[in-house]
C-alpha positions as CSV (number, residue, x, y, z in Angstrom):
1,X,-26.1,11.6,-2.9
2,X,-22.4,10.0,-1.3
3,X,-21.7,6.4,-1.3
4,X,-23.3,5.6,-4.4
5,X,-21.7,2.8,-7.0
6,X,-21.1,4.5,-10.4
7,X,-21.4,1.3,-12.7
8,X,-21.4,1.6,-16.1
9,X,-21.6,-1.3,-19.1
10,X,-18.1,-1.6,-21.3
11,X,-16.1,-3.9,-23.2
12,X,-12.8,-5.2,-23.2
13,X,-10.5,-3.9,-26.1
14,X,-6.9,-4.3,-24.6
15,X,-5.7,-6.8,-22.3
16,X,-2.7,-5.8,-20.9
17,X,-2.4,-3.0,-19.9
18,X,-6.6,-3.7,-19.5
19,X,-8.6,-1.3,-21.5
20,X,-12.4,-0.6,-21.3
21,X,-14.2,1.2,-24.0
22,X,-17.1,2.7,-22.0
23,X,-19.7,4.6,-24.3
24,X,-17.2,5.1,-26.8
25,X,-14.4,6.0,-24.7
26,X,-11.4,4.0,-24.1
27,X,-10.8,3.7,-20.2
28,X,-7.5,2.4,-18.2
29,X,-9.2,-0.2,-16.1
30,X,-8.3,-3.0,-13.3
31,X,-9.7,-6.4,-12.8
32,X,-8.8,-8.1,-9.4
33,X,-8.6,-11.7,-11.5
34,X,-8.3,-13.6,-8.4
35,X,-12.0,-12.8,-7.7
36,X,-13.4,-12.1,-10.8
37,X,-11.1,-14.8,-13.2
38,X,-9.6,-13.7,-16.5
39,X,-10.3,-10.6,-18.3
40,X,-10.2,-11.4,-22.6
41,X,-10.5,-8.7,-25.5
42,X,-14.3,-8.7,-26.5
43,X,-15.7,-9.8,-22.9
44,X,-18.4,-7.3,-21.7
45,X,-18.0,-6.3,-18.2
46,X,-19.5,-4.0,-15.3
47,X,-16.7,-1.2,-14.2
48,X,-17.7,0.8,-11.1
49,X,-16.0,4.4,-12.9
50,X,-16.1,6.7,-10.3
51,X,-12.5,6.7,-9.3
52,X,-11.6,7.9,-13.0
53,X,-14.1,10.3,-13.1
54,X,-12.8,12.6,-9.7
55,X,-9.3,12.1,-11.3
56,X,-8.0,10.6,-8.7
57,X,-3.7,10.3,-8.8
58,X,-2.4,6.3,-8.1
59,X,-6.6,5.2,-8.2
60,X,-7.2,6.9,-11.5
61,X,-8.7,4.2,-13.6
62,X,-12.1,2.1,-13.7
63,X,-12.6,-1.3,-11.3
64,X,-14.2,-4.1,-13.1
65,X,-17.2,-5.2,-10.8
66,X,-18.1,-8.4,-13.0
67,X,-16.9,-10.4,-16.0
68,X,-20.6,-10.8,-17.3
69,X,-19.0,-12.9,-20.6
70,X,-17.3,-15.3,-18.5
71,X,-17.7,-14.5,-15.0
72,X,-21.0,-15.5,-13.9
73,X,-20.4,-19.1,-14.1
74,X,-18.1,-19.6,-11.0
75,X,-19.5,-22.0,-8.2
76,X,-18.4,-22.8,-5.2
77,X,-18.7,-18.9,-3.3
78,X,-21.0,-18.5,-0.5
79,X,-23.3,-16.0,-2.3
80,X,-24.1,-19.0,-4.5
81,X,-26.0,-20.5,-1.4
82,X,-29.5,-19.6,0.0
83,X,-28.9,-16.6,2.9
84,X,-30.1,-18.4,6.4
85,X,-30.2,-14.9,8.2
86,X,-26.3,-14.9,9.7
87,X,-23.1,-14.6,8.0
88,X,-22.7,-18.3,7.6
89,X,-22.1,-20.3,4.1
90,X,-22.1,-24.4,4.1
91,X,-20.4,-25.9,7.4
92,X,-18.9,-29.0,5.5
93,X,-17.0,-26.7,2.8
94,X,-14.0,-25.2,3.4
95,X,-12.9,-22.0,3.5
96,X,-16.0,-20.8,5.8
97,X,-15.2,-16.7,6.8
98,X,-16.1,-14.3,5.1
99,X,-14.3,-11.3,4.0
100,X,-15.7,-8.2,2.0
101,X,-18.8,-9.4,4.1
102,X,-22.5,-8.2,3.4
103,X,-20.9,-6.6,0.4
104,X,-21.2,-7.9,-3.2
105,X,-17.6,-8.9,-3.4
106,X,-18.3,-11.3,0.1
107,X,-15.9,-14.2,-0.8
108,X,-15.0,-16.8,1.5
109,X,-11.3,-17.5,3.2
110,X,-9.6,-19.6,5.9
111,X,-8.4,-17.7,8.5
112,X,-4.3,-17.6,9.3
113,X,-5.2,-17.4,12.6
114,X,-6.5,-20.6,12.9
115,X,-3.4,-22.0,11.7
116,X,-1.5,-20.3,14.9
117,X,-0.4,-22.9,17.6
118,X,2.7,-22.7,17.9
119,X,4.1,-20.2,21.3
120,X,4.7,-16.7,19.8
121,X,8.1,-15.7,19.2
122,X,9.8,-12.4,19.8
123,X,10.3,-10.7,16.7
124,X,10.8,-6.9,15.5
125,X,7.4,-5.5,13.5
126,X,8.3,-2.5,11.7
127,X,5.6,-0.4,10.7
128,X,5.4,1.4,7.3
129,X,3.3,4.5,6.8
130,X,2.6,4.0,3.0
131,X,3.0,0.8,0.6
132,X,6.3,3.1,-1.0
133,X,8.5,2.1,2.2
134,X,8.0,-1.6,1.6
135,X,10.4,-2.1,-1.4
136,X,13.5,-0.1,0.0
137,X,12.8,-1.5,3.7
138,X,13.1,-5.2,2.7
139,X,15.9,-4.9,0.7
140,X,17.8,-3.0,3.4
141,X,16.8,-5.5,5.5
142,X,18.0,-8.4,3.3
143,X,20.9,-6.8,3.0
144,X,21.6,-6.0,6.5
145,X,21.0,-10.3,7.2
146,X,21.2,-12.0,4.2
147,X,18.6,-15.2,4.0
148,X,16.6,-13.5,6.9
149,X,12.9,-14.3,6.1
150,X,10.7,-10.9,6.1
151,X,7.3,-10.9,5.6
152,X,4.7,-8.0,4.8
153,X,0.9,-7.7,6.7
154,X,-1.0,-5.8,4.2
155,X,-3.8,-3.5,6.1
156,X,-6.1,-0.9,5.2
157,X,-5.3,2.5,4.4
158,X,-4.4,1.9,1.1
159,X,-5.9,-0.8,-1.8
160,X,-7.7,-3.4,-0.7
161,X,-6.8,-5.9,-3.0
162,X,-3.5,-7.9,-2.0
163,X,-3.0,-8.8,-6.0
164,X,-2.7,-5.4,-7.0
165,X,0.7,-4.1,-5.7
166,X,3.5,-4.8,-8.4
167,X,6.0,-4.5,-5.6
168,X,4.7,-7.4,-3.4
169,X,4.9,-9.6,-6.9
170,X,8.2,-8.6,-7.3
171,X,9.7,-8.8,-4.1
172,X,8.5,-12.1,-3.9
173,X,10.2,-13.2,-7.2
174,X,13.1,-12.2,-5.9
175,X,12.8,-13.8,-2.7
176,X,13.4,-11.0,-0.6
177,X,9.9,-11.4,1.2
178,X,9.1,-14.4,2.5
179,X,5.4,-14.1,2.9
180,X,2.3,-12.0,2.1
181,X,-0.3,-11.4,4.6
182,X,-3.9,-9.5,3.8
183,X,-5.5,-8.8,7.2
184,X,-9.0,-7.3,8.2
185,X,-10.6,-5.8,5.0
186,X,-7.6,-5.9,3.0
187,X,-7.8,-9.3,1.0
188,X,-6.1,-11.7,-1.6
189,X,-3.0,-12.5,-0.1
190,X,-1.2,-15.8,0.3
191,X,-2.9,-16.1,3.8
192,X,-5.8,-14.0,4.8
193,X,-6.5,-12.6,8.7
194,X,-9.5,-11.1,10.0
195,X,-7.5,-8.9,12.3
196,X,-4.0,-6.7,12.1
197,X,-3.5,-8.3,15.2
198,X,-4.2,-11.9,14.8
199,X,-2.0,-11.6,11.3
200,X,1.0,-10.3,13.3
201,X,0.5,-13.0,16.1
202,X,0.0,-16.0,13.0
203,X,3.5,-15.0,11.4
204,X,5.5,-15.0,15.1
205,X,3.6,-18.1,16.2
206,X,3.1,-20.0,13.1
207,X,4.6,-18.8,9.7
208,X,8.0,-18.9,10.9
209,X,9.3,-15.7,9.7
210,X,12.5,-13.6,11.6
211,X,10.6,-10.1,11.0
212,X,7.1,-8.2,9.7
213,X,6.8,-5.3,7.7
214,X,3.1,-4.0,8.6
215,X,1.4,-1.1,6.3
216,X,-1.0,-0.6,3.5
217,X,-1.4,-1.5,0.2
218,X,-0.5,0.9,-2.8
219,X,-2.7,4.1,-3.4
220,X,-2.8,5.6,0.3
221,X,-5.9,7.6,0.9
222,X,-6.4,11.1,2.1
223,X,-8.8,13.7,3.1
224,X,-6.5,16.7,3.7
225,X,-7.8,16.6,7.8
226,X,-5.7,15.4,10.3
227,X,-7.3,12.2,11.3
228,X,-9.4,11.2,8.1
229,X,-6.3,9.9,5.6
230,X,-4.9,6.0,4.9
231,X,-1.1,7.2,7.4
232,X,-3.8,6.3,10.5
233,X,-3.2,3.0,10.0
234,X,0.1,2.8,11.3
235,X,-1.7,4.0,14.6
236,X,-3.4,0.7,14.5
237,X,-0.7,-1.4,13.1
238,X,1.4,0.1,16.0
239,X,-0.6,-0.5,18.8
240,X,-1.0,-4.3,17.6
241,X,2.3,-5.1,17.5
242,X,2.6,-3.4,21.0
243,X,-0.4,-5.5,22.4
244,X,1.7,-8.7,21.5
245,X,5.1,-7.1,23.4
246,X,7.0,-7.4,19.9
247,X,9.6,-5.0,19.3
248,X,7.6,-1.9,17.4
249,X,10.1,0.1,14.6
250,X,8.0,2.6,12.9
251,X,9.5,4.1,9.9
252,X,8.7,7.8,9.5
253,X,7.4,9.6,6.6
254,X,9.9,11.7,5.7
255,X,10.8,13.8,2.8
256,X,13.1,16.0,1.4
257,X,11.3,18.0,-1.3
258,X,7.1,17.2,-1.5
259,X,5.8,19.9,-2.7
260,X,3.3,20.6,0.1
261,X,4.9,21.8,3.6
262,X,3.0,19.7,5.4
263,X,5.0,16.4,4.2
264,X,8.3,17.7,4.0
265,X,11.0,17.0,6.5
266,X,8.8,15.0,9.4
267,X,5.3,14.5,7.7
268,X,2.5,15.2,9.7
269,X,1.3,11.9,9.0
270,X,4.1,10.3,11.2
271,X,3.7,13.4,14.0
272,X,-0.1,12.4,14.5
273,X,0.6,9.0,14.7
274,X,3.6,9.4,17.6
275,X,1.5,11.8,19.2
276,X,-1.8,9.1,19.8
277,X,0.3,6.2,20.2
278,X,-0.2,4.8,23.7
279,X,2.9,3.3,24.3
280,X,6.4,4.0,23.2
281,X,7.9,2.7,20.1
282,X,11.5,3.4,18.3
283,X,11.6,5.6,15.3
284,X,13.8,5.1,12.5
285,X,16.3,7.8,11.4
286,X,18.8,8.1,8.5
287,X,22.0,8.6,9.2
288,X,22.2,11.9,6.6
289,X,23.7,14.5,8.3
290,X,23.2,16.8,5.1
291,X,19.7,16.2,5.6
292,X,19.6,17.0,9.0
293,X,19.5,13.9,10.9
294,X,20.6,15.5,14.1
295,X,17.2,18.2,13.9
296,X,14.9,15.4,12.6
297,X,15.9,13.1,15.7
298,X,14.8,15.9,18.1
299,X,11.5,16.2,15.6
300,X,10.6,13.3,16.3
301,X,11.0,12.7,20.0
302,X,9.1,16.3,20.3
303,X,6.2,15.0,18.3
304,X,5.8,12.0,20.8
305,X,5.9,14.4,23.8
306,X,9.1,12.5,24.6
307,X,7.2,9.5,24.9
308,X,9.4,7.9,21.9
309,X,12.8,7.5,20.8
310,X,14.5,8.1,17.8
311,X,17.8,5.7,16.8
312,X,20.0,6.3,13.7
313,X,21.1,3.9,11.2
314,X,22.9,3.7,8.4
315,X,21.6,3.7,4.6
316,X,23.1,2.7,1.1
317,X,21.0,5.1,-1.3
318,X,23.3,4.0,-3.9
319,X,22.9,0.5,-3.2
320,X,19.5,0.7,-3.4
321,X,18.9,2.6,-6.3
322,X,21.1,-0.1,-8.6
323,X,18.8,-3.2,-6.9
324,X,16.4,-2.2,-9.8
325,X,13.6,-2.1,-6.7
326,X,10.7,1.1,-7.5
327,X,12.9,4.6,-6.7
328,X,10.4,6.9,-7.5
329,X,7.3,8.7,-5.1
330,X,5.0,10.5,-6.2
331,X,7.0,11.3,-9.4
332,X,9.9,12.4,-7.6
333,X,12.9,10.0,-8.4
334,X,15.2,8.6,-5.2
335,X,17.9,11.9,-6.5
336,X,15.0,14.7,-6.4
337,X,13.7,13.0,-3.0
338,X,16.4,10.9,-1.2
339,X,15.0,11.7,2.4
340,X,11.4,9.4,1.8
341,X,13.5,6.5,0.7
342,X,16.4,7.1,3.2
343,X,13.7,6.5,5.7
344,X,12.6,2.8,5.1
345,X,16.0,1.6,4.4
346,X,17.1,2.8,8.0
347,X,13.8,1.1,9.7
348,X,15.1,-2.1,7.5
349,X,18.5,-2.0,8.8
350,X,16.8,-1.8,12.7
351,X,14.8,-4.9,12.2
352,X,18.1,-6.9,11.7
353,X,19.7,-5.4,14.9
């Protein structure tokens, strides 16, 4: 049977990185702390293991589903008050939406879009096909316009959890992005949104930031079919920023050595995504003519059925790779693969022009 939680009893034995002996084995794990509070050596916990157990490659390890040593004492959440029959939790307490809803993990938030009431600006939305681009697009675009405030929409496709992406935590350490949005099921961010849409519409209107970066989190899924895999949700990401007339960038998948055809040069993730997009949008395109740029261009513009264009810009691989930012994919450093990361520092670059 499909769809069925694989929860096993463990304990804590290693904090950081977190480890969870589970019937004698030691197991990599992952608590999302902001829901479920700190994680100590010795606490026994629930892990749902069925992520390490199909060997999967960036979700390989167990989730921790409850801290049941210190976790169970939280107040405050909606699931601590009697269900009424509708998705409602106390009207005088605050936050009062739901996200994770009708799941165990239902928490409550307070909606960014609320906060919106300012008119909308007009600002450029570039849209990422995996979390991977995120890094190397807001550097470029830092670079491009020094002090210019980019912020990231986190969606689906990828994790869930806002907390869990090193590269959000770093980029804003640094500074380089201004802002962290989770919207619809993905969750945990500085401000939360129940819709890719209204998240986009909060930072033009209300958050006051010059650009978005819009993709998912880290850990992109995929069911090798041409529909069913976490790159759709640029389609959706795309056609929100388009709803709301904001200048739509989408940086393309690319690659110059993944190991299955399918990825290399133009990855048919991108191609399926120009080909059901509605409306046009501008793709970004490095400015490496070793690489091709020329032949990629065309690529492009025939995947769209000449509904898109494509527009070059210029890259500093080099630049990049000293900023200390991630340069690896996949295993493949920014040397054996300079093509996927050549790719989000172009659609960085646009967002400034």
């Amino acid at each position: 049977m499909t769809g069925r939680l694989d929860l096993r009893r463990g304990v804590v034995v290693a904090e950081s990185p977190l480890v969870v002996e589970v019937d004698g084995e030691r197991r990599t794990a992952w608590a999302d702390e902001v829901l479920l509070g700190p994680m100590r050596e010795g606490d026994e916990v629930i892990v749902n293991a069925a992520a390490l157990d199909l060997g999967l490659g960036s979700g390989g390890f167990d989730v921790v589903h409850v801290n049941l040593s210190r976790g169970l004492g939280l107040s405050g959440s909606a699931v601590d008050r009697p269900w009424d029959g509708e998705m409602q939790t106390d009207p005088a307490a605050e936050p009062h939406v739901m996200k994770l809803n009708y799941t165990s993990l239902q928490h409550a938030v307070e909606p960014v879009e609320g906060e919106a009431g300012a008119k909308r600006r007009e600002i450029p939305v570039a849209v990422l096909p995996l979390h991977g681009h995120l890094a190397p697009a807001t550097w470029a675009a830092g670079q491009a316009r020094p002090g210019i405030r980019v912020g990231y929409v986190q969606t689906s496709g990828g994790a869930l959890p806002g907390s869990l992406s090193r590269d959000v935590a770093e980029l804003r350490e640094r500074g380089l992005l201004c802002g962290h949005i989770t919207a619809a099921p993905s969750y945990g961010g500085e401000h939360e949104a129940l819709s890719t849409v209204g998240a986009l519409d909060a930072a033009a209107a209300a958050l006051g930031w010059d650009a978005i970066l819009v993709g998912p989190g880290p850990g992109i899924i995929g069911s090798d079919t041409e529909l069913g895999h976490g790159g759709m949700a640029a389609l959706d990401s795309a056609h929100a920023a388009l709803s709301l007339r904001q200048p739509t960038i989408l940086s393309p998948r690319l690659s110059s050595s993944d190991p299955r055809e399918r990825h290399r040069g133009l990855s048919h993730h991108t191609a399926t995504v120009l080909d059901l997009l509605l409306a046009p949008v501008t793709v970004a395109v490095p400015e490496m003519v070793e690489d091709g740029g020329a032949e990629l261009a065309s690529r492009i513009e025939t995947a769209g059925g000449g509904l898109h264009h494509s527009k070059f810009a210029s890259v500093e691989l080099d630049g990049y790779a000293a900023s200390g930012l991630p340069t690896t994919t996949m295993g493949r450093s920014l040397a054996e693969d300079p093509l996927f990361f050549a790719a989000p520092l172009a659609a960085g670059n646009l967002i400034v022009c």
